[in-house]
PyMOL Python script that loads the backbone (N, CA, C, O; Angstrom):
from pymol import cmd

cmd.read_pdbstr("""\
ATOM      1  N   UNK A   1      90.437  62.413  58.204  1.00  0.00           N
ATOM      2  CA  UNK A   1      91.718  62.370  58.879  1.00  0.00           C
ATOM      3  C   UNK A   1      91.812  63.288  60.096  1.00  0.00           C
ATOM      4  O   UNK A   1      92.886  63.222  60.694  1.00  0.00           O
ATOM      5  N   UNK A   2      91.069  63.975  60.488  1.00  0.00           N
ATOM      6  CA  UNK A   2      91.202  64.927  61.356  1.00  0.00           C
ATOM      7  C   UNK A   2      90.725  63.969  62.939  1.00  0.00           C
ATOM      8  O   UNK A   2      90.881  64.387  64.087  1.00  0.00           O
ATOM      9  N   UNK A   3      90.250  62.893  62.610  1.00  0.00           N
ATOM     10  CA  UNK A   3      90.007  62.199  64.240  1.00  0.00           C
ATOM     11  C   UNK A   3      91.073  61.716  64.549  1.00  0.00           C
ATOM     12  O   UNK A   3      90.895  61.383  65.720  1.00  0.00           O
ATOM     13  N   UNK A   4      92.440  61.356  64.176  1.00  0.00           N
ATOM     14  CA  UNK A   4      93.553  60.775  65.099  1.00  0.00           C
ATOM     15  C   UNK A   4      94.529  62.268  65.608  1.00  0.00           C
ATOM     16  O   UNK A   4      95.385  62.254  66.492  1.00  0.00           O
ATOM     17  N   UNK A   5      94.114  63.498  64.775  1.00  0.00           N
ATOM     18  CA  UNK A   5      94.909  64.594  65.036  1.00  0.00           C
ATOM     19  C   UNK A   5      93.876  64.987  66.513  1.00  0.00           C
ATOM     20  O   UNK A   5      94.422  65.142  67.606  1.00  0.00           O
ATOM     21  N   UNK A   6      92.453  65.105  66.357  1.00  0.00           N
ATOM     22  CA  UNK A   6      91.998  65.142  67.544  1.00  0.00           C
ATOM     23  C   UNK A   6      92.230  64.601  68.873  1.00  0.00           C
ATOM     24  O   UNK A   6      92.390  65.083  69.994  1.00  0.00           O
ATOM     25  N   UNK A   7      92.187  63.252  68.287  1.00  0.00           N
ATOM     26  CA  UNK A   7      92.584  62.188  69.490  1.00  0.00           C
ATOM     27  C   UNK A   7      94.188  62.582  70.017  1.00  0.00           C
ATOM     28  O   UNK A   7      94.488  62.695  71.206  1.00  0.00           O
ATOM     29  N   UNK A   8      94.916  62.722  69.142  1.00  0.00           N
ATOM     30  CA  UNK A   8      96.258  63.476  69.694  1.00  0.00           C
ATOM     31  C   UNK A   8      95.993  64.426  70.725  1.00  0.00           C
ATOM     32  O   UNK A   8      96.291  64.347  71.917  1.00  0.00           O
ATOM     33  N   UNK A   9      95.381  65.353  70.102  1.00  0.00           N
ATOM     34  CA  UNK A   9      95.256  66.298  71.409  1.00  0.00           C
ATOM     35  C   UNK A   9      94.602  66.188  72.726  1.00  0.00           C
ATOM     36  O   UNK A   9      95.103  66.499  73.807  1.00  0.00           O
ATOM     37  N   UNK A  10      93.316  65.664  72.492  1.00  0.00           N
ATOM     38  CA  UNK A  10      92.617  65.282  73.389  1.00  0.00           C
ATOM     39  C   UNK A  10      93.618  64.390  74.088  1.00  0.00           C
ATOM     40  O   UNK A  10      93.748  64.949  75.177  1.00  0.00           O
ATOM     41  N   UNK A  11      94.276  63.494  74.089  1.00  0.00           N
ATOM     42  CA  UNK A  11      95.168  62.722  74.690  1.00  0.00           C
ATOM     43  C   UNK A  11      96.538  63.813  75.358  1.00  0.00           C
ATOM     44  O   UNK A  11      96.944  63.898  76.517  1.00  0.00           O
ATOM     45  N   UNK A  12      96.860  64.323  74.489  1.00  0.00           N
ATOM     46  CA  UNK A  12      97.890  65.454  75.577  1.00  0.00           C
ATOM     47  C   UNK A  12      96.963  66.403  76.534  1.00  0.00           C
ATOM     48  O   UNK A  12      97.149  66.373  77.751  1.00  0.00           O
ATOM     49  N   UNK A  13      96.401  66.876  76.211  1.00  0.00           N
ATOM     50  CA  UNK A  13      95.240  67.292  77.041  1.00  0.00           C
ATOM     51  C   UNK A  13      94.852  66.864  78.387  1.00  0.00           C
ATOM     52  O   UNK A  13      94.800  67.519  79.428  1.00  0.00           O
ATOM     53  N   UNK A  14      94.558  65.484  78.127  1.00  0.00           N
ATOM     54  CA  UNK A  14      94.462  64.627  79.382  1.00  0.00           C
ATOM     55  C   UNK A  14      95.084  64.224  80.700  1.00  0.00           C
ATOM     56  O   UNK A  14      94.805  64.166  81.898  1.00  0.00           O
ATOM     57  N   UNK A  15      96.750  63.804  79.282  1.00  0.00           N
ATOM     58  CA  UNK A  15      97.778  63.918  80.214  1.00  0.00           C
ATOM     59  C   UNK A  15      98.548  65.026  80.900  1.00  0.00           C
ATOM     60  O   UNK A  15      99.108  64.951  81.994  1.00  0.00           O
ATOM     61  N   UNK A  16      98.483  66.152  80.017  1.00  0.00           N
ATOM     62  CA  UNK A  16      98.852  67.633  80.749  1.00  0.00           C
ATOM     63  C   UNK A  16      97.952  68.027  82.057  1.00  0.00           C
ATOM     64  O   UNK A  16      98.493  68.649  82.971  1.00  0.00           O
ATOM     65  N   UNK A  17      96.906  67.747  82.118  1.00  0.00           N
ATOM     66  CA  UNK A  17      95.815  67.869  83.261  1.00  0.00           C
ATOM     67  C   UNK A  17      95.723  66.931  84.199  1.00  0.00           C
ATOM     68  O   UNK A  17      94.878  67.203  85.052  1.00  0.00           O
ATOM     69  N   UNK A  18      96.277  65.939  84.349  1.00  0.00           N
ATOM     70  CA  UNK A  18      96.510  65.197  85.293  1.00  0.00           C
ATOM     71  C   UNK A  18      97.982  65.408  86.007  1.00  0.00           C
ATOM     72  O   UNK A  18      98.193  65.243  87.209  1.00  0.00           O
ATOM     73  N   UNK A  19      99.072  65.855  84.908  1.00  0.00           N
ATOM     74  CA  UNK A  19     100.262  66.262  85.241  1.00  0.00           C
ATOM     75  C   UNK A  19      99.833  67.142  86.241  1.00  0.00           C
ATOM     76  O   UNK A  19     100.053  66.917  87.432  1.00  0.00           O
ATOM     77  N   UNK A  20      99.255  68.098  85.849  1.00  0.00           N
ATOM     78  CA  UNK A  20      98.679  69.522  86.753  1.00  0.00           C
ATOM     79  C   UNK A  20      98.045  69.068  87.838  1.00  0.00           C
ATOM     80  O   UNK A  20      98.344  69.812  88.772  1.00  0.00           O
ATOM     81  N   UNK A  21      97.259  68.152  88.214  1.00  0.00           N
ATOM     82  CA  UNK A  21      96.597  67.803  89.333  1.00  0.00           C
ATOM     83  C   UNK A  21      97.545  66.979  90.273  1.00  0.00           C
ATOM     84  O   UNK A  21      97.442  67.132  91.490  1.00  0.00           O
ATOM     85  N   UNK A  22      98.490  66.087  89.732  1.00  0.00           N
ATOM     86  CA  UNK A  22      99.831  65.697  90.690  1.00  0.00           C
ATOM     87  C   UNK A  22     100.419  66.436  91.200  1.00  0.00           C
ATOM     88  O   UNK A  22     100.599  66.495  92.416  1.00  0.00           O
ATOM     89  N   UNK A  23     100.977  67.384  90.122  1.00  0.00           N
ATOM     90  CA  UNK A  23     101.488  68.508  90.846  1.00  0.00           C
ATOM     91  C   UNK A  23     101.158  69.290  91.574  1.00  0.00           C
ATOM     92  O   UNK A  23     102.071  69.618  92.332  1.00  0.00           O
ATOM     93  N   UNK A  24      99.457  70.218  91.876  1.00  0.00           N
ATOM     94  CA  UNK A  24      99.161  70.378  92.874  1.00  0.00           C
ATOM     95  C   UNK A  24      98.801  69.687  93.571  1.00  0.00           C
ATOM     96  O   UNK A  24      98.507  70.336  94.575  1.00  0.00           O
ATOM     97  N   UNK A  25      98.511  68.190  93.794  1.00  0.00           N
ATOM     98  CA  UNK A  25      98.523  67.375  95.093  1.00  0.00           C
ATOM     99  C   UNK A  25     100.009  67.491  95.898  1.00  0.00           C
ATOM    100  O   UNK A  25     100.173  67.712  97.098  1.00  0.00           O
ATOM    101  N   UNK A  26     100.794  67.325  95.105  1.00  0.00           N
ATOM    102  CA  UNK A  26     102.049  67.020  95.292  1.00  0.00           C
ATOM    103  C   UNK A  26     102.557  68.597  96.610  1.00  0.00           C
ATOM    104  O   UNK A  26     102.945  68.659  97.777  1.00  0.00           O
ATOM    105  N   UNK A  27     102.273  69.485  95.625  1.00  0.00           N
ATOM    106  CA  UNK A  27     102.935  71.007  96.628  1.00  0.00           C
ATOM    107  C   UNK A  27     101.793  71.063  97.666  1.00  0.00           C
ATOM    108  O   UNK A  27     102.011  71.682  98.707  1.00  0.00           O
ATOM    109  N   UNK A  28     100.672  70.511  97.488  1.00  0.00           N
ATOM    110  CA  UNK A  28      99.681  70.803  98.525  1.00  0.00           C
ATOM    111  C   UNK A  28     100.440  69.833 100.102  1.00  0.00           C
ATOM    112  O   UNK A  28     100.404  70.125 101.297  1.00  0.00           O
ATOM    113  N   UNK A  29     100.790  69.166  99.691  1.00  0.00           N
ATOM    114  CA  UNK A  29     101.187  67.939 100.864  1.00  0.00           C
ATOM    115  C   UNK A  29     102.328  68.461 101.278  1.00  0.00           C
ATOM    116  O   UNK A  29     102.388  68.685 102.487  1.00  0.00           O
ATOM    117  N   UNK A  30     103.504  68.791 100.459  1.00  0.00           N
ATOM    118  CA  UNK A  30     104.392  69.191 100.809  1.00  0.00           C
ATOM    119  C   UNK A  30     104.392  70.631 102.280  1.00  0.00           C
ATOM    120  O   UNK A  30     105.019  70.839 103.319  1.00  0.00           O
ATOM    121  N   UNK A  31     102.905  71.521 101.229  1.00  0.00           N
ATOM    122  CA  UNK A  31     102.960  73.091 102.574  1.00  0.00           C
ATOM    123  C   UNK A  31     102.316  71.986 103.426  1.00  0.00           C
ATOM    124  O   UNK A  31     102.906  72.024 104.506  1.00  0.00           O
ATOM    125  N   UNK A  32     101.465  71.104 103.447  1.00  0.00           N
ATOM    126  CA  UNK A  32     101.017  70.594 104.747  1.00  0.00           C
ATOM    127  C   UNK A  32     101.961  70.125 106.079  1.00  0.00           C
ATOM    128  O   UNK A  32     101.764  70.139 107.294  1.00  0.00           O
ATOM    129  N   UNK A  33     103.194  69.662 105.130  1.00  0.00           N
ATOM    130  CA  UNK A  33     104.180  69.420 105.723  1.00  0.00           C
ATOM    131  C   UNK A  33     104.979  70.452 106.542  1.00  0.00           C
ATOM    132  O   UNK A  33     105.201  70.435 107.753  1.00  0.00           O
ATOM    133  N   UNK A  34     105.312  71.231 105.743  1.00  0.00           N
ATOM    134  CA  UNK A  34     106.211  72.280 106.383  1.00  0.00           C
ATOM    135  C   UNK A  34     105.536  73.198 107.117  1.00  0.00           C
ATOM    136  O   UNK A  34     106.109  73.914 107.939  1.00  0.00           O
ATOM    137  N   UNK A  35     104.417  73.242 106.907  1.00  0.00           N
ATOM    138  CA  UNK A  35     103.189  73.822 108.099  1.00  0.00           C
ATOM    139  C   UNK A  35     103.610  73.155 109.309  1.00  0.00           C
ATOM    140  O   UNK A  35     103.881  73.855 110.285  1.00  0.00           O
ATOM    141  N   UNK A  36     103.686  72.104 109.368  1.00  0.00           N
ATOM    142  CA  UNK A  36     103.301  71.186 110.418  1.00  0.00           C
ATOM    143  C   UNK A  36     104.668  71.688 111.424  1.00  0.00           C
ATOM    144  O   UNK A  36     104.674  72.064 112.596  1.00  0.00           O
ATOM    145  N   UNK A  37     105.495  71.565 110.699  1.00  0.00           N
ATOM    146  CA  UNK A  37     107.624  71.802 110.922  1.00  0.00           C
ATOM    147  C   UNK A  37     107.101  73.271 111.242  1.00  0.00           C
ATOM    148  O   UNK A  37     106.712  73.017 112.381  1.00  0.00           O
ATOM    149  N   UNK A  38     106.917  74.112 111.139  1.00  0.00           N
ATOM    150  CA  UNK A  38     106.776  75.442 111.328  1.00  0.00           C
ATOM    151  C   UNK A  38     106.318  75.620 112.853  1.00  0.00           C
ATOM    152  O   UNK A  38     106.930  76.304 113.673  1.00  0.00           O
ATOM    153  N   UNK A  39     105.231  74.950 113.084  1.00  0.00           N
ATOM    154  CA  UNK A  39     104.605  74.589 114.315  1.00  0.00           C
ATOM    155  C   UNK A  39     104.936  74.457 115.255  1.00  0.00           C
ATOM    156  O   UNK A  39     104.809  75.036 116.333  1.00  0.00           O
ATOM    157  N   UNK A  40     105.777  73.012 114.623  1.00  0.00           N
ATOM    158  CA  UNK A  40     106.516  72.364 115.962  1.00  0.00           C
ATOM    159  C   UNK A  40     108.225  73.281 116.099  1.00  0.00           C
ATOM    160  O   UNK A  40     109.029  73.116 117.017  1.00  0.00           O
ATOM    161  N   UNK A  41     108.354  73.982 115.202  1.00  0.00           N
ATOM    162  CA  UNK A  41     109.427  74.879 115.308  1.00  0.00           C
ATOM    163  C   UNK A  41     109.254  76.019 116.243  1.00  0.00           C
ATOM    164  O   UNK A  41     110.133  76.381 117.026  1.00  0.00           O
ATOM    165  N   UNK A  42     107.925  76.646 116.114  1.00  0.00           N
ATOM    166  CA  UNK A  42     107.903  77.867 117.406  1.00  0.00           C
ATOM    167  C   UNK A  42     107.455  77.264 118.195  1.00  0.00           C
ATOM    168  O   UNK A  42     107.695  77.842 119.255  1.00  0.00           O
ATOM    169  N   UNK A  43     106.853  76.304 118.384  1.00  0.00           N
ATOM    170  CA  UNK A  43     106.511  75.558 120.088  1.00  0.00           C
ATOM    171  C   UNK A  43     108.219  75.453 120.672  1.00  0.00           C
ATOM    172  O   UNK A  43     108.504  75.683 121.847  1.00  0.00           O
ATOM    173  N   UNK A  44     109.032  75.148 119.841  1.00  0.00           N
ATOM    174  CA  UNK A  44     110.131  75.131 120.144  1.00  0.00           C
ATOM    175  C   UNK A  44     110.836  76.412 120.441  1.00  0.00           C
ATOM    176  O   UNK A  44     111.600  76.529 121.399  1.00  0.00           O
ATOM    177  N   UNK A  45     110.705  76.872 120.037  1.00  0.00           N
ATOM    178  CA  UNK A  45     111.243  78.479 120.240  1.00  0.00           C
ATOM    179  C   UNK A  45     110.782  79.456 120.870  1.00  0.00           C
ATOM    180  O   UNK A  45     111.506  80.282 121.426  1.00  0.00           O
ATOM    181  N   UNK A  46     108.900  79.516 120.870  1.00  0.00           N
ATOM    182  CA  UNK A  46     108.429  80.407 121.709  1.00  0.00           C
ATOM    183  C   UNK A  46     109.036  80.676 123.006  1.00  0.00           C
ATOM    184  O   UNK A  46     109.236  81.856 123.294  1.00  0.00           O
ATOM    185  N   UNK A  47     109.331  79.847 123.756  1.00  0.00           N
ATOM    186  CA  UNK A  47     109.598  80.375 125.391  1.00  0.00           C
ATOM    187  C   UNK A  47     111.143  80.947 125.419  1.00  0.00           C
ATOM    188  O   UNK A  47     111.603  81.299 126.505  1.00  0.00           O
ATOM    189  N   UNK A  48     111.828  81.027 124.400  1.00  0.00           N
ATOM    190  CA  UNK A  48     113.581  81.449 124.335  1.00  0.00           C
ATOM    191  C   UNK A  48     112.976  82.591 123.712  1.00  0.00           C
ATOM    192  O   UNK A  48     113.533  83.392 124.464  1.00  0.00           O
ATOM    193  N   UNK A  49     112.281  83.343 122.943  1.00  0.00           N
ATOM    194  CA  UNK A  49     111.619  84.055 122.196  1.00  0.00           C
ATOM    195  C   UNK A  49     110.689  84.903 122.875  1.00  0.00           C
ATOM    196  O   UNK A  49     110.276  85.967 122.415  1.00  0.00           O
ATOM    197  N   UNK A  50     110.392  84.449 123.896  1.00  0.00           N
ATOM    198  CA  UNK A  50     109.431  84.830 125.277  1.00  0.00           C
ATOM    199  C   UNK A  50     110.594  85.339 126.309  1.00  0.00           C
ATOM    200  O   UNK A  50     110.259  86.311 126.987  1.00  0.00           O
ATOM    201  N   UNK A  51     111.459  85.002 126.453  1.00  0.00           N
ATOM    202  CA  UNK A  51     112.426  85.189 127.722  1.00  0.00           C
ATOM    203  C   UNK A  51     113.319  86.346 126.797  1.00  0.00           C
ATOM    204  O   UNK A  51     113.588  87.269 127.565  1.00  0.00           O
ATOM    205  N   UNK A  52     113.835  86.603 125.515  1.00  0.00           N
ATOM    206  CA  UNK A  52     114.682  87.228 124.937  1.00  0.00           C
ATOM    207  C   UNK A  52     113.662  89.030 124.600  1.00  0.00           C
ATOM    208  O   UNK A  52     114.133  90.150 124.400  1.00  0.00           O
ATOM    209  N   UNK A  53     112.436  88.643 124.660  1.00  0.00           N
ATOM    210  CA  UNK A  53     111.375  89.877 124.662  1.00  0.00           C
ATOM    211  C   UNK A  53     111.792  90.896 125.811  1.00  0.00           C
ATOM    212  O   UNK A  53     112.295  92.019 125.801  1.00  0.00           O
ATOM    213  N   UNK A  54     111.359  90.003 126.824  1.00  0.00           N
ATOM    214  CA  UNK A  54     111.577  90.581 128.483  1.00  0.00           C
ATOM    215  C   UNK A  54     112.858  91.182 129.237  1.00  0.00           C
ATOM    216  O   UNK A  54     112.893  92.018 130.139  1.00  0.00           O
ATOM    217  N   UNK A  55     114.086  90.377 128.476  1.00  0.00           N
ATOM    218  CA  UNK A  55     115.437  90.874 128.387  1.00  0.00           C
ATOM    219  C   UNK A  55     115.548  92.191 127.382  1.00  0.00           C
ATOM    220  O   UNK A  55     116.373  93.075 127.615  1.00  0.00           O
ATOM    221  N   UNK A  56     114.721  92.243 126.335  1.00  0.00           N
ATOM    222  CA  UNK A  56     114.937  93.289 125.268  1.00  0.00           C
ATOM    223  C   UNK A  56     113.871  94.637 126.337  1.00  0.00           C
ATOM    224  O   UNK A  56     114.177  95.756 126.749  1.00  0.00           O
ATOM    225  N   UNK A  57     113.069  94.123 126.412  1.00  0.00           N
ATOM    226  CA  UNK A  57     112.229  95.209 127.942  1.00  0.00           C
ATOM    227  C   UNK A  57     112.853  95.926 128.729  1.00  0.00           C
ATOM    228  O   UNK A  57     112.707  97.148 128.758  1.00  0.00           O
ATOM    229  N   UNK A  58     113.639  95.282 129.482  1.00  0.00           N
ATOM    230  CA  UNK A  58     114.851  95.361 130.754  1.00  0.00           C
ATOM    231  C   UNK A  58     115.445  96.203 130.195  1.00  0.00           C
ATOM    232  O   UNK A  58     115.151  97.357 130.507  1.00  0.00           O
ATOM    233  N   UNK A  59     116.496  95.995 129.165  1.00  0.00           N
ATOM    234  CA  UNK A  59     117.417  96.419 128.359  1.00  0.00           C
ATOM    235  C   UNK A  59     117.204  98.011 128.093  1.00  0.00           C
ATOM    236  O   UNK A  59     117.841  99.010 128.428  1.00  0.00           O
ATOM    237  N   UNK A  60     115.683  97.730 127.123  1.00  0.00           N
ATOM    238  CA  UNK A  60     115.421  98.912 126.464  1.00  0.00           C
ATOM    239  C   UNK A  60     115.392 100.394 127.952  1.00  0.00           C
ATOM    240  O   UNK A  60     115.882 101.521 127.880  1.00  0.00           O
ATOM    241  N   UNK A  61     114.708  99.815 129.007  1.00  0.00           N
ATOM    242  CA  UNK A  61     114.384 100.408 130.480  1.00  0.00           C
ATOM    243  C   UNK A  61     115.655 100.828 130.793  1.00  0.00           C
ATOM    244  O   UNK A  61     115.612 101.908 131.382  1.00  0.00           O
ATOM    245  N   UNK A  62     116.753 100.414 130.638  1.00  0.00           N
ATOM    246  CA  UNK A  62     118.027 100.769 131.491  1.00  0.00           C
ATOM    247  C   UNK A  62     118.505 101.646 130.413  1.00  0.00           C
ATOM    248  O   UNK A  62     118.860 102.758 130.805  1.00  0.00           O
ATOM    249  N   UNK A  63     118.598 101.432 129.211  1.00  0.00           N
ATOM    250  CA  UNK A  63     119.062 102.338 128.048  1.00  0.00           C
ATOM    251  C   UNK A  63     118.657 103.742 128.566  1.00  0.00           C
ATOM    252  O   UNK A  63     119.465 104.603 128.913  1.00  0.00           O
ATOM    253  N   UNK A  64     117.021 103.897 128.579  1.00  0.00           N
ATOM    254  CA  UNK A  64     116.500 105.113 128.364  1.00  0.00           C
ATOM    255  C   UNK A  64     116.292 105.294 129.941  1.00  0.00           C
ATOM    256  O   UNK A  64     115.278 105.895 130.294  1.00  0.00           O
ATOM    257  N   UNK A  65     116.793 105.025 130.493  1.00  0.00           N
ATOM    258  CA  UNK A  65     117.589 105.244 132.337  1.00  0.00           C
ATOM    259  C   UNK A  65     118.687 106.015 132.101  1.00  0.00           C
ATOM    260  O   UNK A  65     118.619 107.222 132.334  1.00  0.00           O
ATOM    261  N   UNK A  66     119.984 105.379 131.553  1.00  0.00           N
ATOM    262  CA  UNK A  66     120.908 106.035 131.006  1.00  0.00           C
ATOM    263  C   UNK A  66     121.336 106.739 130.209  1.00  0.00           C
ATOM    264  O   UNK A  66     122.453 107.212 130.003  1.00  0.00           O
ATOM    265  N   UNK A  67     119.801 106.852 129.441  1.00  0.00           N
ATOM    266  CA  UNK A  67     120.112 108.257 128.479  1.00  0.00           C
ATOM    267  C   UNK A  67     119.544 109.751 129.032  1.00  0.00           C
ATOM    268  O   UNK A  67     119.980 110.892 128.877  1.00  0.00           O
ATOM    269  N   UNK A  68     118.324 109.195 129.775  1.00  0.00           N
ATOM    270  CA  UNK A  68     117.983 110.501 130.807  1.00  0.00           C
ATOM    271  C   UNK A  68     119.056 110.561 131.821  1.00  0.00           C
ATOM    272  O   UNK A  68     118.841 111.627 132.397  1.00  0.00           O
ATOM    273  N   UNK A  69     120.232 109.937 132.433  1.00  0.00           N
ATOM    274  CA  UNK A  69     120.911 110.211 133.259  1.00  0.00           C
ATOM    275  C   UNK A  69     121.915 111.452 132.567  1.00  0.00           C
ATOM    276  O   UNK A  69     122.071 112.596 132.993  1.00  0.00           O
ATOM    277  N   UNK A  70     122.429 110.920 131.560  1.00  0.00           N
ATOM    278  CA  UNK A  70     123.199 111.922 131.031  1.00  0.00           C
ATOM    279  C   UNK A  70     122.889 112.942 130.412  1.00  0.00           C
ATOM    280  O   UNK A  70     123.665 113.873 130.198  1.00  0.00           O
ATOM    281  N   UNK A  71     121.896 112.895 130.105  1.00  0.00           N
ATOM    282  CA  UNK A  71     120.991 114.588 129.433  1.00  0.00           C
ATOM    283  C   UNK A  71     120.553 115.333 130.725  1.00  0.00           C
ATOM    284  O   UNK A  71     120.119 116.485 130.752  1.00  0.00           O
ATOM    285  N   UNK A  72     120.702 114.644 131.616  1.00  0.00           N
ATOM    286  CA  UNK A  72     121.239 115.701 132.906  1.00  0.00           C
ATOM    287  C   UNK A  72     122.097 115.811 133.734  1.00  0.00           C
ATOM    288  O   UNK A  72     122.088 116.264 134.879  1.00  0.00           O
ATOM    289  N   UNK A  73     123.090 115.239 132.922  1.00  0.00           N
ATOM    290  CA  UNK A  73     124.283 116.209 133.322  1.00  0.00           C
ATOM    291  C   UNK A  73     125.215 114.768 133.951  1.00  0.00           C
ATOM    292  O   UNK A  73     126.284 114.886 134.549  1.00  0.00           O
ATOM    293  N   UNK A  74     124.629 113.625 133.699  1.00  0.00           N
ATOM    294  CA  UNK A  74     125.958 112.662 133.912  1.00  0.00           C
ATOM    295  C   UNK A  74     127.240 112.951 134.240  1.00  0.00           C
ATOM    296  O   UNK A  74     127.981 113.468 133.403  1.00  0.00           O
ATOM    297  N   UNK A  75     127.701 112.630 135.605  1.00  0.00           N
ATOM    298  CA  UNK A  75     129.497 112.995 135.356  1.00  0.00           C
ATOM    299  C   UNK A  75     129.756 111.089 135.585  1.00  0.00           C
ATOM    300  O   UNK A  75     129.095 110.328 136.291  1.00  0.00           O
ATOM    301  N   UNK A  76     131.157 110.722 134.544  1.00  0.00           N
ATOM    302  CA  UNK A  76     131.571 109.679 134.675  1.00  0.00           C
ATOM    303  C   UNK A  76     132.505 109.834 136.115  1.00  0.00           C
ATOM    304  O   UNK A  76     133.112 110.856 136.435  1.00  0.00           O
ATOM    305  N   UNK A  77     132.466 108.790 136.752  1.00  0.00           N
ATOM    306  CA  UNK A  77     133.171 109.095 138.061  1.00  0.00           C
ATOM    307  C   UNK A  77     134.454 108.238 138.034  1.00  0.00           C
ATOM    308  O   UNK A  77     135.261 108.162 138.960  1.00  0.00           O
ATOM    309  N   UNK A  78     134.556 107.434 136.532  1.00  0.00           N
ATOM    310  CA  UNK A  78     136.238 107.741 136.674  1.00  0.00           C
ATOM    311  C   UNK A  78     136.662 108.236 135.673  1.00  0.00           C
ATOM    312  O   UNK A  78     137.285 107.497 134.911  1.00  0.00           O
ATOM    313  N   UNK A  79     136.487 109.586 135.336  1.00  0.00           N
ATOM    314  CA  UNK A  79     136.864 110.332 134.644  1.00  0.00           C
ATOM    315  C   UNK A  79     137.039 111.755 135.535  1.00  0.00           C
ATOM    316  O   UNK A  79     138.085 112.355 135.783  1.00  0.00           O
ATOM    317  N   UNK A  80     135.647 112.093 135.935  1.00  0.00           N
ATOM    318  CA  UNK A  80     135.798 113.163 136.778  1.00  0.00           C
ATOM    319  C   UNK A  80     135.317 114.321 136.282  1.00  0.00           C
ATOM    320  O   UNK A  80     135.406 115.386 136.894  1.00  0.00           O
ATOM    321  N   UNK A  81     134.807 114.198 135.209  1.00  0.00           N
ATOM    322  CA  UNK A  81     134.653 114.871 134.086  1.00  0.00           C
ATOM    323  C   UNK A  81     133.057 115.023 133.570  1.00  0.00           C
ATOM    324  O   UNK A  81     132.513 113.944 133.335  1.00  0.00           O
ATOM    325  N   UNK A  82     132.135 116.385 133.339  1.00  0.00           N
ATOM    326  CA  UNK A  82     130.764 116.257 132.415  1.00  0.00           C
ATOM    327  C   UNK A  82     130.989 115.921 131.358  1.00  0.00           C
ATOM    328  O   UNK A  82     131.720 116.565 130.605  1.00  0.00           O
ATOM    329  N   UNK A  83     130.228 114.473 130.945  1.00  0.00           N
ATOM    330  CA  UNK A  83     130.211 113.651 129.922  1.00  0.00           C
ATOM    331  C   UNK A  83     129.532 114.889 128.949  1.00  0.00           C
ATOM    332  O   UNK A  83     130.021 115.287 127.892  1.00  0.00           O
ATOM    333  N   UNK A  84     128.367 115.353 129.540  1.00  0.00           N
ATOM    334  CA  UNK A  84     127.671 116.028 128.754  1.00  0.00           C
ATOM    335  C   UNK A  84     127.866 117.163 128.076  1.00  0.00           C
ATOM    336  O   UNK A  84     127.078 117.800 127.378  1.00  0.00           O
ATOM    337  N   UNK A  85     128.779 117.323 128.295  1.00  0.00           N
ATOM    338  CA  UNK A  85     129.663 118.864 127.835  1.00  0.00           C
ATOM    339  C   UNK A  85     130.743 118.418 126.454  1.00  0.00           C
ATOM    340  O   UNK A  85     130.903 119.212 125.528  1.00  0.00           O
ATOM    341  N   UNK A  86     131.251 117.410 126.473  1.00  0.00           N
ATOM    342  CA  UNK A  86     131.614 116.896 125.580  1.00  0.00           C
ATOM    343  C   UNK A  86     133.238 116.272 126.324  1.00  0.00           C
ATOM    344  O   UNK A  86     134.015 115.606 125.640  1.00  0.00           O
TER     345      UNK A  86
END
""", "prot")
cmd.dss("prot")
cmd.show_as("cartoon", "prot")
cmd.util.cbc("prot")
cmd.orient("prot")
């Protein structure tokens, strides 16, 4: 009696392992996919992403313009007043 309890298993066995091989076909196709979307997503974005760098450049340049202006001695000129003094 022990060959149809075998065959049981051996038969879930089979089918559990093929389950498993769908399923990684299945997620494998899927990252192929969203790889692909990822791609065509920064081709899309790189050059707004490229132009927002160069603005953050600029930016950062005028910041630390205006922070050495006032660590020596900045006066606001409509105030009238050393910022730096408090």
């Amino acid at each position: 009696m022990p060959t149809p309890v075998v065959a049981v298993l051996v038969g879930v066995l089979v089918v559990t392992l093929v389950v498993f091989v769908v399923l990684v076909v299945v997620l494998v196709r899927r990252l192929a996919r969203v790889a692909g979307e990822l791609r065509a997503l920064e081709q899309r974005i790189g050059p707004a992403l490229t132009e927002l760098q160069a603005r953050a450049a600029l930016a950062s340049a005028e910041l630390d313009r205006v922070g050495e202006a006032m660590d020596s001695g900045w006066r606001d000129p409509t105030r009238g007043a050393d910022r730096s003094t408090g």
